[in-house]
C-alpha positions in Angstrom: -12.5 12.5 -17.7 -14.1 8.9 -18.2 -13.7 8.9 -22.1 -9.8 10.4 -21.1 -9.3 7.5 -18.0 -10.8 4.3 -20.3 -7.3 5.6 -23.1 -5.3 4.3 -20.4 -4.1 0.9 -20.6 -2.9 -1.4 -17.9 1.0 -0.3 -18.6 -0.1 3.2 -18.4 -2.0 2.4 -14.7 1.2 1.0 -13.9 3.5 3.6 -14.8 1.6 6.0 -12.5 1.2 3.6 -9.4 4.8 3.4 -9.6 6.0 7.3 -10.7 7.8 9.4 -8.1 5.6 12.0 -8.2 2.7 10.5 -7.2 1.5 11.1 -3.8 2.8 8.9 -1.2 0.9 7.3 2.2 2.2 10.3 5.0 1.0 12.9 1.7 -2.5 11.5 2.1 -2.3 11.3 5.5 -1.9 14.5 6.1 -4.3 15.4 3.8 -7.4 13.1 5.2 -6.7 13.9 8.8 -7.1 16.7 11.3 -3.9 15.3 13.4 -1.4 12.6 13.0 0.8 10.9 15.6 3.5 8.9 14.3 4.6 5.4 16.9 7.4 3.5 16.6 8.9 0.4 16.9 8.4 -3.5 17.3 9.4 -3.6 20.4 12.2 -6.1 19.5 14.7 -5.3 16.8 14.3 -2.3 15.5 11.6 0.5 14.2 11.7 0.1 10.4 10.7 3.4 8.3 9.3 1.3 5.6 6.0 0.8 7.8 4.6 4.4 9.5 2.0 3.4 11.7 -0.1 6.0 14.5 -2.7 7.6 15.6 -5.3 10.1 13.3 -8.3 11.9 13.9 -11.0 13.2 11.9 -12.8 15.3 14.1 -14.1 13.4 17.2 -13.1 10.0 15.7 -9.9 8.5 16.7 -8.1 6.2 13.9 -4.8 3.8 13.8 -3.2 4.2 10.7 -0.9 1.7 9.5 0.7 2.5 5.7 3.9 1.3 4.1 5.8 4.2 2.9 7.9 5.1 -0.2 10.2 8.1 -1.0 10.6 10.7 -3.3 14.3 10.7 -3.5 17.3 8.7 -2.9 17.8 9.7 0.3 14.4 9.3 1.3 14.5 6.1 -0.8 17.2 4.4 1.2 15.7 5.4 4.3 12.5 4.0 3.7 13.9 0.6 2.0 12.2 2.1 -1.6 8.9 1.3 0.1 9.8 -2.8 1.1 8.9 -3.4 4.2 11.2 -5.7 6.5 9.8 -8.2 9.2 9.7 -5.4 11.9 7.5 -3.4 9.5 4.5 -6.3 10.0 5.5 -6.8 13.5 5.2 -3.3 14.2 1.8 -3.2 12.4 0.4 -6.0 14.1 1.5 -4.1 17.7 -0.5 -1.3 16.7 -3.4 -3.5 15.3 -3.7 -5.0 18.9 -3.7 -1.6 20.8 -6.5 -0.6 17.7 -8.7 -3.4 19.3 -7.8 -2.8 22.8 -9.4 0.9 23.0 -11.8 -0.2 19.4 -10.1 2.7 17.3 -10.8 1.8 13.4 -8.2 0.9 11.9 -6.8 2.1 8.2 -4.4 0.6 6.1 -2.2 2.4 3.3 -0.8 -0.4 0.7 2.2 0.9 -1.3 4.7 -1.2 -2.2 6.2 -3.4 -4.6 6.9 -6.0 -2.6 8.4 -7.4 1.1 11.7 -6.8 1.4 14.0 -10.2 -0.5 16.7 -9.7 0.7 18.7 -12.7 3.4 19.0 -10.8 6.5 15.2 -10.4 6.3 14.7 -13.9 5.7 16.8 -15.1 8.3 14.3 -12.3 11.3 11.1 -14.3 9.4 9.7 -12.4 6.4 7.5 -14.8 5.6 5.4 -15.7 8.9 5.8 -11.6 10.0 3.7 -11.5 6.6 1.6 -14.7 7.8 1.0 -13.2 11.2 0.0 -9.5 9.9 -2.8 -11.2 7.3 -3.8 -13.1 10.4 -3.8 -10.7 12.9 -6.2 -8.4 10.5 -8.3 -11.1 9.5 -9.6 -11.7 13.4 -9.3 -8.3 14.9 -12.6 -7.3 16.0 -12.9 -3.5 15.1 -13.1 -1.9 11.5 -10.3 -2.7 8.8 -10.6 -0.4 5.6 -7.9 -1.3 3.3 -6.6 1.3 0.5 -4.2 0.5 -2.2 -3.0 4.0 -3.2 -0.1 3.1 -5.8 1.8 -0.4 -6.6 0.4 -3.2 -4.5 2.2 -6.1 -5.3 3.0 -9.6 -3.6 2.9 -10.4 0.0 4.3 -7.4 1.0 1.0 -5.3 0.0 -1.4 -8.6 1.2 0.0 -8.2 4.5 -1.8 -5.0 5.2 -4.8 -6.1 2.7 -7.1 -8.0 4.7 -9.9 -5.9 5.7 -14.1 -5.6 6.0 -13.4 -2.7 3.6 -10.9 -3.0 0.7 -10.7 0.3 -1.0 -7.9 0.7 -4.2 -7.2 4.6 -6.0 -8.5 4.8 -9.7 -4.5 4.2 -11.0 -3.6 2.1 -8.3 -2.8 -1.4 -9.4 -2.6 -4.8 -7.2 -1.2 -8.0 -8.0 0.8 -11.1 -7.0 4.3 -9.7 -8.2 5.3 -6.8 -10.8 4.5 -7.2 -14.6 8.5 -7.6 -15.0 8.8 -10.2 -12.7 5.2 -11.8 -14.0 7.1 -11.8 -17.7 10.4 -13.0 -16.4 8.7 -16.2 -14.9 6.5 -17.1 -17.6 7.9 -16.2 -20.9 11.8 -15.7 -19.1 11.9 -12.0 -21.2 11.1 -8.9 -19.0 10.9 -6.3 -22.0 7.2 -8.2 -22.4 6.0 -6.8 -18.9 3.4 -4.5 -21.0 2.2 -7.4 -22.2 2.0 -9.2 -18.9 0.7 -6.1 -17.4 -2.9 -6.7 -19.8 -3.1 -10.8 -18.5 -2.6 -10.3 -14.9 -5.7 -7.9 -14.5 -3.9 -5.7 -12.1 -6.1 -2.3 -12.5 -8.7 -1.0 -10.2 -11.4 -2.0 -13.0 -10.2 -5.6 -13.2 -10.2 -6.4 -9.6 -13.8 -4.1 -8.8 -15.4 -6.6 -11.8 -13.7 -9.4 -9.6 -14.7 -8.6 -6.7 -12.1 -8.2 -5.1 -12.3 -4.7 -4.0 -15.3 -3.1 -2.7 -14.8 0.8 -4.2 -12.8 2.5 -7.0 -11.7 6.2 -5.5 -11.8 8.2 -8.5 -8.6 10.3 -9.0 -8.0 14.2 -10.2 -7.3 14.8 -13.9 -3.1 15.5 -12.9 -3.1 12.0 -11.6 1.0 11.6 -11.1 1.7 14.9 -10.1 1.7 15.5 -6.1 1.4 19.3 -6.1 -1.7 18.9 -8.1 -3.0 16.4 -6.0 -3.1 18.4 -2.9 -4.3 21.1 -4.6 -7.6 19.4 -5.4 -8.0 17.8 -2.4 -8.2 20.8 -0.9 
């Protein structure tokens, strides 16, 4: 399996992290905990689906989860925002991150997205200081962060939910400041280079564990995009 994952080039880590079929944040949920029980809700403007965030348990030990979620379909897409979470998704997080600190329940992250929600009603709630706050809010919460990018982590949008004494990232995961696309767009203003760009901006789970900036690689089963197989070897 290591001779078979070194093949794989950036591009390839990429298309993975981003295929439908890979496993989202409620799959490994379910997987990783004995019970799960979802909250919702800001608390002011509505509970956006983008963001799940509850309570887990592994046994005796009591967790608040908070994971941005993706679909697998496009219903499930729509209803989810395709996995961009609006302001109420941070504010939401951070209402859950305080209760975490309140009753000193650890607290997990599931990063999963390719980005914060653009778009001008978002804006206009606060995107940008919900994302501010939520960075914040983990960086002084005094109980356990553990961070886990399990597919595309890109922009603000996964950083949000990033900050953490533990920052863990899947094997074909990939984090970055903005999409290989975009990243191409910007600097050479063509797109169709975004393999290329995908091999500069060091996005892999190698390329950041060299840097430092993640702590662990979680090594991944041999049917890496497919989420039947997935489960199966978890199990």
């Amino acid at each position: 399996m290591k001779e078979e994952s070194k093949k794989l080039t950036a591009w390839d880590r990429f298309t993975i992290a981003r295929s439908q079929t890979r496993p989202t944040a409620l799959d490994y949920i379910n997987i990783i905990f004995d019970d799960f029980l979802e909250l919702h809700g800001d608390r002011e403007f509505k509970d956006d689906k983008t963001m799940v965030c509850g309570l887990a348990s592994i046994g005796n030990q009591n967790f608040t989860i908070i994971a941005e979620q993706k679909g697998r379909n496009t219903k499930e897409n729509i209803e989810r925002n395709f996995g961009m979470p609006s302001p109420e998704s941070y504010k939401k997080g951070i209402r859950f991150m305080k209760q975490a600190e309140k009753f000193r329940r650890p607290v997990i992250t599931f990063i999963d997205t390719k980005g914060a929600y653009p778009g001008l009603e978002a804006e206009e709630r606060g995107q940008g200081e919900a994302i501010a706050r939520s960075m914040l809010a983990l960086a002084s919460l005094k109980t356990i962060v553990i961070a886990i990018v399990i597919g595309e982590g890109s922009s603000g949008g996964a950083l949000a939910i990033g900050v953490g004494d533990k920052i863990l990232m899947l094997e074909n995961a990939v984090y970055s400041i903005l999409s290989p696309e975009g990243y191409a767009s910007i600097l050479w203003k063509d797109n169709t280079r975004a393999k290329e760009a995908a091999e500069i901006m060091k996005l892999t789970a190698d390329d950041l564990y060299n840097f430092k900036v993640i702590d662990e690689i979680i090594k991944e089963p041999k049917d890496r995009w497919s989420r039947k197989r997935y489960k199966f070897s978890c199990k």
